[in-house]
PyMOL Python script that loads the backbone (N, CA, C, O; Angstrom):
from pymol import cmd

cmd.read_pdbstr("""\
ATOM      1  N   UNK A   1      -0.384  16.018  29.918  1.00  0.00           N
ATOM      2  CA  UNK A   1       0.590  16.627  28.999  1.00  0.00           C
ATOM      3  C   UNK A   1       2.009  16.276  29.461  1.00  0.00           C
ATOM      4  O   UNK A   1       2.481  16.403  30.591  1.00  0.00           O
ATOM      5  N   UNK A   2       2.493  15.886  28.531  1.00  0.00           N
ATOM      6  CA  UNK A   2       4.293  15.317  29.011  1.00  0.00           C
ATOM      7  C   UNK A   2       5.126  16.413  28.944  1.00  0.00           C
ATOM      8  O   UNK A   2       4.946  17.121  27.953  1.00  0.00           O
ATOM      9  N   UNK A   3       5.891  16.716  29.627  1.00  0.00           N
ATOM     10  CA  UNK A   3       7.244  17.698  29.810  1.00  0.00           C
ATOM     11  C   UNK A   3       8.183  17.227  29.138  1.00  0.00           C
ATOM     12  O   UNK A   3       8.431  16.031  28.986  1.00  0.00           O
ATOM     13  N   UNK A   4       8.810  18.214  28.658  1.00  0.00           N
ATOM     14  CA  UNK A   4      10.107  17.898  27.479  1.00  0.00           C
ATOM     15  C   UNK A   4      10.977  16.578  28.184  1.00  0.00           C
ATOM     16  O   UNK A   4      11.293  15.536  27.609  1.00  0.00           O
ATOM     17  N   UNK A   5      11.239  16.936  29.512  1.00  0.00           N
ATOM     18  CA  UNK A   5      12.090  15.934  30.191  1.00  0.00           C
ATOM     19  C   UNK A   5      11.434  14.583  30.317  1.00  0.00           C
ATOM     20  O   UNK A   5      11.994  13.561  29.921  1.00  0.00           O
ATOM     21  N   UNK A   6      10.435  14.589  30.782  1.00  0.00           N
ATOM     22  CA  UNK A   6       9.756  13.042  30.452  1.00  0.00           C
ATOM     23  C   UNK A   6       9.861  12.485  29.476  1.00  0.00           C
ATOM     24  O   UNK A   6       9.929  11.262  29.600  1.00  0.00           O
ATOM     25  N   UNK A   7       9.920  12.993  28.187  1.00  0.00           N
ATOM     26  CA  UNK A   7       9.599  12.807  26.856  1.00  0.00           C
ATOM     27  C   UNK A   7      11.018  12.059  26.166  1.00  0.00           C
ATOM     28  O   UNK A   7      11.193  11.101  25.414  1.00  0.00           O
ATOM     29  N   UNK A   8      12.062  13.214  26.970  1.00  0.00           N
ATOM     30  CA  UNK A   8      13.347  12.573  26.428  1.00  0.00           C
ATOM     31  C   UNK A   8      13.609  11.417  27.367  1.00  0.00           C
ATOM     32  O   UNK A   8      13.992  10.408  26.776  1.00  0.00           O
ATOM     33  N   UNK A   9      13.480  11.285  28.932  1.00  0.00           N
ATOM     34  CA  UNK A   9      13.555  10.058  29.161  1.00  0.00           C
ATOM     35  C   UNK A   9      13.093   8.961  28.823  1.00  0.00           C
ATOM     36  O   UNK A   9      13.695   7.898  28.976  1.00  0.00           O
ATOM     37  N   UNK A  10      11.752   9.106  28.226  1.00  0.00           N
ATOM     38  CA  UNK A  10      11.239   8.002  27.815  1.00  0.00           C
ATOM     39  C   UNK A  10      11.640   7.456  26.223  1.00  0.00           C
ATOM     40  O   UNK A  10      11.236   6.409  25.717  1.00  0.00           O
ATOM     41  N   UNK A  11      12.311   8.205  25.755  1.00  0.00           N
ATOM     42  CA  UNK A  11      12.757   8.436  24.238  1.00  0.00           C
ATOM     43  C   UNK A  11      14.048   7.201  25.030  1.00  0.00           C
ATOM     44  O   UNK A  11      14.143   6.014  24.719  1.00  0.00           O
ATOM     45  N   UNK A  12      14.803   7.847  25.956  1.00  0.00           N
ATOM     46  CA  UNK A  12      16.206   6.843  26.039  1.00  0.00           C
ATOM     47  C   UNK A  12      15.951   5.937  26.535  1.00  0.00           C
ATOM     48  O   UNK A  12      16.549   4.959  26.085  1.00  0.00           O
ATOM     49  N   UNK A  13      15.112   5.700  27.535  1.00  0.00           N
ATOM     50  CA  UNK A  13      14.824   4.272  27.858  1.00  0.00           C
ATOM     51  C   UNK A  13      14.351   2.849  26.362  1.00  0.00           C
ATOM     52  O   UNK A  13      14.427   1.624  26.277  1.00  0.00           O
ATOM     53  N   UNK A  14      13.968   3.789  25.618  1.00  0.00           N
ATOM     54  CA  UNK A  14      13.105   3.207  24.719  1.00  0.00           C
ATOM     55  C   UNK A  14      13.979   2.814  23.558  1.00  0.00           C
ATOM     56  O   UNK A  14      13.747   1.873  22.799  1.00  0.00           O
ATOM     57  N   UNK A  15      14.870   3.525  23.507  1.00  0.00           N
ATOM     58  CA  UNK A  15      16.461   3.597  22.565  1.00  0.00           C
ATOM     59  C   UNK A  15      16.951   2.555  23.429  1.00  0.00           C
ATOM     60  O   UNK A  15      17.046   1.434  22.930  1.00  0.00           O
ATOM     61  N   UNK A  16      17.302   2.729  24.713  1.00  0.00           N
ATOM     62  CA  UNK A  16      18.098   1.867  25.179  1.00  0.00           C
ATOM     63  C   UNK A  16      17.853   0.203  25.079  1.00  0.00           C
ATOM     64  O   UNK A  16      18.622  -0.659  24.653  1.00  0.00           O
ATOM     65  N   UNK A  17      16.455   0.072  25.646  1.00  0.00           N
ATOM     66  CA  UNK A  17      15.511  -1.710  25.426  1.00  0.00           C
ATOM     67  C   UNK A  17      15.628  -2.162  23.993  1.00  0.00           C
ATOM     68  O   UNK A  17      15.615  -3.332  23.610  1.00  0.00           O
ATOM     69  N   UNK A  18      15.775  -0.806  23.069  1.00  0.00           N
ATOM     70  CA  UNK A  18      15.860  -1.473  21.554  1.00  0.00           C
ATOM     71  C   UNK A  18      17.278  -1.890  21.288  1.00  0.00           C
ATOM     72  O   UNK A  18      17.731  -2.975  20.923  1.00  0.00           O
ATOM     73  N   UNK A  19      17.811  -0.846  21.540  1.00  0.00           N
ATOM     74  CA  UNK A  19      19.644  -1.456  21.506  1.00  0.00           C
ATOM     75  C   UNK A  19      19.717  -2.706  22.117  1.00  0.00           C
ATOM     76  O   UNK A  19      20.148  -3.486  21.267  1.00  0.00           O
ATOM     77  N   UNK A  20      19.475  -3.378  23.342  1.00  0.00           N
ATOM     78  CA  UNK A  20      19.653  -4.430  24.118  1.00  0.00           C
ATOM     79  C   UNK A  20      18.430  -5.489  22.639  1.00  0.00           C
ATOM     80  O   UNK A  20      19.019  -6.399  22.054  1.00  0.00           O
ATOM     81  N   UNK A  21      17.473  -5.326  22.388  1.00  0.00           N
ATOM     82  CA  UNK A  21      16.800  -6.372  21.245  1.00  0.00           C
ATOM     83  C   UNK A  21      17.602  -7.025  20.277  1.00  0.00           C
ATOM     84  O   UNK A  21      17.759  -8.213  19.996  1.00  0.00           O
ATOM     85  N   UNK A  22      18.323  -5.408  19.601  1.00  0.00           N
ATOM     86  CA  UNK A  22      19.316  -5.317  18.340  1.00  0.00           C
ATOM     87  C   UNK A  22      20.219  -6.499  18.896  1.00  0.00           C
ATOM     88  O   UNK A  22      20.222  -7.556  18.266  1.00  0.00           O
ATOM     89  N   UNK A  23      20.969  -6.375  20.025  1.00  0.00           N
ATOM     90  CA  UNK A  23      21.928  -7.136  20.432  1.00  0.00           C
ATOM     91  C   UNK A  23      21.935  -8.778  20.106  1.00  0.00           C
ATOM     92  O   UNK A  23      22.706  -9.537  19.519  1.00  0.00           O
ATOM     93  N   UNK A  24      20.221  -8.961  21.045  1.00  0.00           N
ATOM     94  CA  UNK A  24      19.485 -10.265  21.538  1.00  0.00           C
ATOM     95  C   UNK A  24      20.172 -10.571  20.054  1.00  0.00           C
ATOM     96  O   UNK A  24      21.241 -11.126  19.801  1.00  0.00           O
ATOM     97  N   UNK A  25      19.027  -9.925  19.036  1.00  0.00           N
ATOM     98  CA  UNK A  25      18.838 -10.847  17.793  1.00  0.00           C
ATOM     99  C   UNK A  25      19.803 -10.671  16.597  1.00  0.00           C
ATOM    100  O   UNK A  25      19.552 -11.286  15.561  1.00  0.00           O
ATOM    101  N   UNK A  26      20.958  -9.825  16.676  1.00  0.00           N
ATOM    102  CA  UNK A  26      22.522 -10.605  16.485  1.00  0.00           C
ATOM    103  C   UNK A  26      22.894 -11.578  16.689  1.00  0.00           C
ATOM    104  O   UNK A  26      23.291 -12.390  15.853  1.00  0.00           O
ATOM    105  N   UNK A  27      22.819 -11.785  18.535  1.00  0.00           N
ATOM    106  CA  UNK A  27      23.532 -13.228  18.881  1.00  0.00           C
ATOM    107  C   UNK A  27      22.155 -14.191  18.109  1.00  0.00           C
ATOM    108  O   UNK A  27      22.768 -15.041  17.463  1.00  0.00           O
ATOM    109  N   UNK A  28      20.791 -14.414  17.910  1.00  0.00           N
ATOM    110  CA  UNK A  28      20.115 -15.516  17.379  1.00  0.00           C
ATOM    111  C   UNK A  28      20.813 -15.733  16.187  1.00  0.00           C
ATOM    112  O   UNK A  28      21.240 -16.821  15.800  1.00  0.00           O
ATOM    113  N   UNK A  29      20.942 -14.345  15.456  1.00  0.00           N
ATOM    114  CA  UNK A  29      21.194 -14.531  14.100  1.00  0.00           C
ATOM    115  C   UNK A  29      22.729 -15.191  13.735  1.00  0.00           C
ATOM    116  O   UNK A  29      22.766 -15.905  12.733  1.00  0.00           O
ATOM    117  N   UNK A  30      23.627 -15.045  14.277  1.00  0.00           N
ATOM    118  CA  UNK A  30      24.845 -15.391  14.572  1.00  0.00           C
ATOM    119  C   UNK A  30      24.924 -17.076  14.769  1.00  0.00           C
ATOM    120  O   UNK A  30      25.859 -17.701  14.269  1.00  0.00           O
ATOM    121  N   UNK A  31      23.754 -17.814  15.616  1.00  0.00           N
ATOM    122  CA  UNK A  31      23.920 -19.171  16.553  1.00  0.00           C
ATOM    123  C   UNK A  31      23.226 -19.960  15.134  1.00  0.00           C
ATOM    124  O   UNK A  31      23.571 -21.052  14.681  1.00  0.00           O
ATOM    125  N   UNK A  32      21.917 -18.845  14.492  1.00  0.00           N
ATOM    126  CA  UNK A  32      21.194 -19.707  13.480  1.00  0.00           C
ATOM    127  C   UNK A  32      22.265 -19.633  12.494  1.00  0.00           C
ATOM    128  O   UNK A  32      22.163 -20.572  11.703  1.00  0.00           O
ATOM    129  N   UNK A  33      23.490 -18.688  12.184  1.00  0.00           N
ATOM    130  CA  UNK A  33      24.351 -18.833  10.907  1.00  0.00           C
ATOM    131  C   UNK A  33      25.287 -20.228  11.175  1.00  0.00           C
ATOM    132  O   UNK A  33      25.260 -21.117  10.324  1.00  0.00           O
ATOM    133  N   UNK A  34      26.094 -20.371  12.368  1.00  0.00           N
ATOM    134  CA  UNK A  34      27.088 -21.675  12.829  1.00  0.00           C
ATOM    135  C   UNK A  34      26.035 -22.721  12.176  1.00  0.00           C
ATOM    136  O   UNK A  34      26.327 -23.399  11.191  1.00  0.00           O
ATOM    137  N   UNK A  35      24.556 -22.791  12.947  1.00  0.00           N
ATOM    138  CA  UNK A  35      23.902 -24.002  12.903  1.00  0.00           C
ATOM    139  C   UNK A  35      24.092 -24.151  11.049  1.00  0.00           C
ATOM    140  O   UNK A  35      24.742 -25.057  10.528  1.00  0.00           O
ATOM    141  N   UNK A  36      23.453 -23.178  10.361  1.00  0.00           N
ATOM    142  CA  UNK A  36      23.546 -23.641   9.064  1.00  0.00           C
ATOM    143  C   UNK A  36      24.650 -23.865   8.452  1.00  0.00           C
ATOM    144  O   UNK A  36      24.701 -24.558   7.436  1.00  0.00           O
ATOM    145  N   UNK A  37      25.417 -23.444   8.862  1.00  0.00           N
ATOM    146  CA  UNK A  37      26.950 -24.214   8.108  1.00  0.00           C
ATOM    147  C   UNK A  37      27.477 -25.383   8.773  1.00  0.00           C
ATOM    148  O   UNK A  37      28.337 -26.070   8.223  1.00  0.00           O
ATOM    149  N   UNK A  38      26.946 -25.703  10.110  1.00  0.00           N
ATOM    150  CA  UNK A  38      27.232 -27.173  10.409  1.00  0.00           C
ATOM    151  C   UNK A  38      26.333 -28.270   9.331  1.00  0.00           C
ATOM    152  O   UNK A  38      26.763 -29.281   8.774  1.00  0.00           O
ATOM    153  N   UNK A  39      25.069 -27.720   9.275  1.00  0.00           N
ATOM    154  CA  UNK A  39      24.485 -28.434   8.430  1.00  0.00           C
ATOM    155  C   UNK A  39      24.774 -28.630   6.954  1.00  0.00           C
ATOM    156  O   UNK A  39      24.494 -29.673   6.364  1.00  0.00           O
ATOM    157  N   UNK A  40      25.585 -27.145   6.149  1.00  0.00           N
ATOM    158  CA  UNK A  40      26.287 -28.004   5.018  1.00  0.00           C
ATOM    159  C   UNK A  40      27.229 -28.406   4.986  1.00  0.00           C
ATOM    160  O   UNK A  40      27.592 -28.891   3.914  1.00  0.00           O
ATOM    161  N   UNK A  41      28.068 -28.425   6.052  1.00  0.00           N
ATOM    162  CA  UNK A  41      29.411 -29.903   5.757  1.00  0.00           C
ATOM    163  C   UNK A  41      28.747 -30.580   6.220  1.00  0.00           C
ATOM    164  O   UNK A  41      29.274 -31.551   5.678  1.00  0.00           O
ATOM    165  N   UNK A  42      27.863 -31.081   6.882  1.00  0.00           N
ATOM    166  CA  UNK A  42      27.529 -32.582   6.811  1.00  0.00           C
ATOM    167  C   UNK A  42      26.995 -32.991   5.632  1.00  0.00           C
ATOM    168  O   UNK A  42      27.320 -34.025   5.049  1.00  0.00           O
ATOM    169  N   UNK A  43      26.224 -32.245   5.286  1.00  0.00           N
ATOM    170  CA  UNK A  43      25.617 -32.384   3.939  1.00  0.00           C
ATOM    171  C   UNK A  43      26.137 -32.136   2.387  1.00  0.00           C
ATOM    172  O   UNK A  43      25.377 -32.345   1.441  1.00  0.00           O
TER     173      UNK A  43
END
""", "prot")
cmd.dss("prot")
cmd.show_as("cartoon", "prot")
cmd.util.cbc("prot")
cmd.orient("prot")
């Protein structure tokens, strides 16, 4: 049985690894937007 306090730590750790994902896949989404607009001025 988990204790309230375990429960919320594991709640923020779990908030926290997702915030750091959110981040990750901004910057992908961000590197894949440059790439596609390099590709239509060349094109």
């Amino acid at each position: 049985m988990l204790t309230l306090s375990s429960l919320s730590v594991a709640l923020y750790v779990s908030l926290r690894s997702l915030d750091k994902f959110r981040s990750i896949n901004f910057e992908i989404k961000s590197v894949i937007s440059i790439i596609n607009q390099l590709i239509v001025r060349r094109g």
